[in-house]
C-alpha positions as CSV (number, residue, x, y, z in Angstrom):
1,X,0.0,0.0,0.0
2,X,1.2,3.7,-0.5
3,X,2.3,5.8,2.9
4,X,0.7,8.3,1.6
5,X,-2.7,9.5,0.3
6,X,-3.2,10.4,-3.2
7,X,-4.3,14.0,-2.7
8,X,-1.4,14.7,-0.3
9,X,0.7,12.8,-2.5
10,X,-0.6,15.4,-5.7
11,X,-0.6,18.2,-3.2
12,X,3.5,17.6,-2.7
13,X,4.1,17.4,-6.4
14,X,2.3,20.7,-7.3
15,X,5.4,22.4,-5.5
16,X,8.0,20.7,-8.2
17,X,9.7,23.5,-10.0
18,X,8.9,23.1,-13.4
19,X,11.5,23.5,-16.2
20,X,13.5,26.9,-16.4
21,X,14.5,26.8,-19.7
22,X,12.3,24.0,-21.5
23,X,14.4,23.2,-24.9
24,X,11.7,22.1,-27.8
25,X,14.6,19.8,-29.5
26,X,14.2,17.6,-25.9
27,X,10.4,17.8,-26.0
28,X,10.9,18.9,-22.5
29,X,7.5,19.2,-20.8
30,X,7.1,18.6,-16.8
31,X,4.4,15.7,-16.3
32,X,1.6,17.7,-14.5
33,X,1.2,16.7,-10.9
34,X,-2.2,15.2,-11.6
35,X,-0.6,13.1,-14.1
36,X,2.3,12.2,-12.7
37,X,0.4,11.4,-8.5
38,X,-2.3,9.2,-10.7
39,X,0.4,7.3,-12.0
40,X,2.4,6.4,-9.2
41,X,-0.1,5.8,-6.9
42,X,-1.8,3.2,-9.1
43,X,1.7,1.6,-9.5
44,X,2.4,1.2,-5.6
45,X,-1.4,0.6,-4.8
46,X,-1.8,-2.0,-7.5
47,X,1.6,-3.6,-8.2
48,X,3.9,-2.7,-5.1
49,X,6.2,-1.4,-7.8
50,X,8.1,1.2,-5.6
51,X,8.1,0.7,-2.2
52,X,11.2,-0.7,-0.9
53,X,13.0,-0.9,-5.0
54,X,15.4,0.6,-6.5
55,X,14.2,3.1,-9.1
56,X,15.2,4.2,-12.0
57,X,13.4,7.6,-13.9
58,X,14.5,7.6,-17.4
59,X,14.0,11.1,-18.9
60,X,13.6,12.8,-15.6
61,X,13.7,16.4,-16.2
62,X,13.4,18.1,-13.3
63,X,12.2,15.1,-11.0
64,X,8.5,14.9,-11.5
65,X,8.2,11.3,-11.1
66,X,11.5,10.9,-9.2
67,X,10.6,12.7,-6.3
68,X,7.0,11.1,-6.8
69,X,8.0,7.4,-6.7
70,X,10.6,8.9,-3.6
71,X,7.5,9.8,-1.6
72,X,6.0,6.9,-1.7
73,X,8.6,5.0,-0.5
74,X,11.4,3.8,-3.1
75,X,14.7,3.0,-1.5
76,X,16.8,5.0,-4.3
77,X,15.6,6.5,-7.4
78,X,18.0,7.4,-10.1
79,X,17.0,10.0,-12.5
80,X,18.7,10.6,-15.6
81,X,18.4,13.6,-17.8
82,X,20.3,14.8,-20.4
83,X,20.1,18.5,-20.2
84,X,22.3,20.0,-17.6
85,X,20.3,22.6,-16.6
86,X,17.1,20.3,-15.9
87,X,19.9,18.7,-14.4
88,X,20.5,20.9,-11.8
89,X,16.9,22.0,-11.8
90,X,16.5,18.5,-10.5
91,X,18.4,18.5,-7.9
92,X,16.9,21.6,-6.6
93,X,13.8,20.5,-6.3
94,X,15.2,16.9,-4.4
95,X,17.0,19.9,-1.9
96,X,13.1,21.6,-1.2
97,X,12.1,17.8,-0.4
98,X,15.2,17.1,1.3
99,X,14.9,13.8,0.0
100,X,17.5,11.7,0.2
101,X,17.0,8.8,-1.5
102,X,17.0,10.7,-4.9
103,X,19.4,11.3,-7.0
104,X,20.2,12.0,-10.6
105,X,22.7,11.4,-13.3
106,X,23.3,13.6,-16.3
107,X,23.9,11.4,-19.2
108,X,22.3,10.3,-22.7
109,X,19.2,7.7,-21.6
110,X,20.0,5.8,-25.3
111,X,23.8,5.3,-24.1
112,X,23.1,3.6,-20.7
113,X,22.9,0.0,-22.1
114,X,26.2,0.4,-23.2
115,X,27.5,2.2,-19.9
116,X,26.2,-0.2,-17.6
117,X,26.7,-3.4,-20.0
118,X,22.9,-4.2,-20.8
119,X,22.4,-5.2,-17.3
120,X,19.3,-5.2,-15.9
121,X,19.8,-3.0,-12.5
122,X,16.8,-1.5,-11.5
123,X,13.3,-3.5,-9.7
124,X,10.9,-0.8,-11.8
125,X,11.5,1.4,-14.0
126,X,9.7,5.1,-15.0
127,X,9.5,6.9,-18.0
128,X,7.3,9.8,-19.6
129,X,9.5,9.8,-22.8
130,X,9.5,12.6,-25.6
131,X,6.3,11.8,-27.7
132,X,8.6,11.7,-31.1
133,X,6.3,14.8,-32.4
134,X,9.0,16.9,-33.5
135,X,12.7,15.9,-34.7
136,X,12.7,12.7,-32.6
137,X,10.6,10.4,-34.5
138,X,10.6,7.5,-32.9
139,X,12.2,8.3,-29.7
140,X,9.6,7.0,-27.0
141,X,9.9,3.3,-28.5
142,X,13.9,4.1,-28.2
143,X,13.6,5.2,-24.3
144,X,11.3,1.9,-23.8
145,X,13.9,-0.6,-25.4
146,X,16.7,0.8,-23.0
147,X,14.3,0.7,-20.0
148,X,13.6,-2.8,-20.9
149,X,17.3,-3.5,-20.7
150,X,17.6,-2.0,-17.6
151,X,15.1,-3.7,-15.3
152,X,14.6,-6.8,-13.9
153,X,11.3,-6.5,-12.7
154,X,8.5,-3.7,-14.2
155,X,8.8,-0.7,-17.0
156,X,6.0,1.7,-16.4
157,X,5.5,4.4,-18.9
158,X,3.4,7.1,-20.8
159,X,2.7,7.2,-24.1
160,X,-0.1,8.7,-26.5
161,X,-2.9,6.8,-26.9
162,X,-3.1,7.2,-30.5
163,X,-0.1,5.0,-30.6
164,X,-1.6,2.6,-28.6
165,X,-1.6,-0.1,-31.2
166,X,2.1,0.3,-32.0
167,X,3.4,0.0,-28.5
168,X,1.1,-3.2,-28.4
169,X,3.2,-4.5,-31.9
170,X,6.4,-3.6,-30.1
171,X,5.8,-5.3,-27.8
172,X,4.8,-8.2,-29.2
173,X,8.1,-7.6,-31.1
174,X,10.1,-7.7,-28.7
175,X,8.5,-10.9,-26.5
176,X,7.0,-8.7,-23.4
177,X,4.2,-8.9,-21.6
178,X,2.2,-5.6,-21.8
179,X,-1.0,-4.1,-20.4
180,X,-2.5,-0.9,-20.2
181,X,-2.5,0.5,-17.0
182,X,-4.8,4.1,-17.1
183,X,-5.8,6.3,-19.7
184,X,-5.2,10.0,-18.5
185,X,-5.6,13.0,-19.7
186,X,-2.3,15.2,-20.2
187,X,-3.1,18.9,-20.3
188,X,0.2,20.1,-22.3
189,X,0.4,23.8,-21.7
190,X,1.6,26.7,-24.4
191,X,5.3,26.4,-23.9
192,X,6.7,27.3,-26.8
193,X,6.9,30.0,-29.3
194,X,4.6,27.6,-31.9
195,X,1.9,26.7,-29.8
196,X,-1.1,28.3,-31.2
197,X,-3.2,27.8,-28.3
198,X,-2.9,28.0,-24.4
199,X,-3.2,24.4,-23.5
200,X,-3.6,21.5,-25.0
201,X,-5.5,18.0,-24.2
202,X,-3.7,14.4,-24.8
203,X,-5.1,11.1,-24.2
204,X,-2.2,9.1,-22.5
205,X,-1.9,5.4,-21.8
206,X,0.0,4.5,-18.6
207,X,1.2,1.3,-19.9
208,X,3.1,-1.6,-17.3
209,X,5.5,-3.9,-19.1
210,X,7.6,-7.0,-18.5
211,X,9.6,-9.6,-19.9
212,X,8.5,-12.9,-19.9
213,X,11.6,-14.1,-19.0
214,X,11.2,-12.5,-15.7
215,X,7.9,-13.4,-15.1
């Protein structure tokens, strides 16, 4: 069960600092509290995915779900983030928490395989991955593949429910054993300089894999 309850649990995440200097060639949008409380407190409530495991956030940007899956009770998340300011962002917001048991790595999430030898390292893994809508076609199936290399338990992660048949192709593809978690509704607010409107509404599937080898 989760320590804590899902309102107070949305009520701490509403106080992450959201990105400074969002970069559109990263796609870098904070997972709204709502979002991002639903999420994990279906994955502890329902799976006992964080709670006593060792975490990895792949994509982290300034610790949304990090500091999330922290709360309710991970031993040691590891975010990772490529930008160094979201970076450091990051770790500002894990100082307001003083949380401890968060931490995060600046590095390239498509390079980790190599740098930690296709190991699987982490009990659950947590990713709201670029969408691909931009110059990064194909870029949330990338994120997946490495955070199905890197965990020996679950993968949990977001992805548009339009593409909701091609994630289930993947990942017949690739052999694992996927099933869709939620549906939520991700408000995506005017960010940058193209957006045409104030806000705007995406269907999301939460999705839960993994391997059948681990199962």
């Amino acid at each position: 069960m989760a320590c804590i309850k899902l309102k107070h649990l949305e009520q701490y995440l509403q106080t992450v600092d959201d990105f400074k200097e969002p970069k559109v060639r990263l796609e870098q949008y904070q997972t709204p509290p709502h979002i991002a409380s639903q999420a994990l407190y279906t994955i502890q409530t329902s799976y006992a995915d964080l709670e006593g495991r060792l975490v990895l956030d792949l994509g982290c940007g300034p610790g949304m779900l990090s500091i999330g899956a922290g709360l309710l009770g991970a031993d040691f998340v590891l975010g990772v983030e490529i930008d160094a300011v979201a970076a450091e962002e990051f770790r500002s917001n894990c100082d307001e928490f003083e949380m401890h048991n968060v931490d995060c790595l600046q590095a390239d999430v498509l390079h980790l395989p190599a740098l930690w030898h296709d190991k699987p390292l982490f009990d659950t893994v947590l990713l709201n991955p670029p969408f691909g809508t931009k110059q990064n076609s194909g870029i949330d199936v990338a994120f997946l593949k490495v955070a199905l290399m890197l965990s020996r338990g679950a993968v949990y992660s977001l992805h548009k429910s339009a593409t909701r048949e091609h994630i289930k192709k993947k990942a017949q593809e690739w052999k694992v054993r996927a099933s869709q978690v939620a549906q939520l509704r991700y408000n995506l607010p005017q960010t940058y300089k193209f957006h045409k409107r104030p806000s705007v509404d995406v269907a999301v599937d939460l999705w839960r894999f993994e391997s059948n080898a681990r199962s």
